[in-house]
Phi, psi and omega in degrees: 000141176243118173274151195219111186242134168253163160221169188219106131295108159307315180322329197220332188063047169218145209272159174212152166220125196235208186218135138200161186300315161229135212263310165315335169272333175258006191281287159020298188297319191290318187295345188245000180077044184265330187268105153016288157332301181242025152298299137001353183221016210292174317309167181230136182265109171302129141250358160181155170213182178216112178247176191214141190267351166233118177335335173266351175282305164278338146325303172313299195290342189285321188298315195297324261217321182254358198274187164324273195343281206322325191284354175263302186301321197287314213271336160327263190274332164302106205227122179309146159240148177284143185276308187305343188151000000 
């Protein structure tokens, strides 16, 4: 399964959305400041994901996910949650 993942900096109040195969291990990875991108906003909150059984599938929704649209469907259905509770 390939996951479509959003995360949320509380720090900045801002979403970043990737892919990975295992989700727990890459959210881990953002958290620990291995990825480039989301160091700089570290902790990161999972606030939603999604899987798919084909990488093109999950490719599709990670575009859509970055588009305009998408960022109105996230602001739509996505409510930041606190890592505290």
């Amino acid at each position: 399964m390939i996951n479509v993942y959003v995360l949320y900096s509380e720090k900045v109040g801002r979403y970043y959305v990737g892919m990975a195969e295992n989700l727990e291990i890459r959210v881990g990875e953002h958290n620990a400041g291995k990825v480039k991108s989301t160091k700089g906003y570290l902790p990161w909150v999972l606030v939603h994901h999604e899987s798919f059984e084909s990488r093109v599938i999950a490719r599709e929704r990670e575009k859509y996910l970055k588009s305009a649209a998408g960022r109105r469907w996230r602001k739509k259905h996505i409510r930041p949650r606190s890592s505290t509770g």
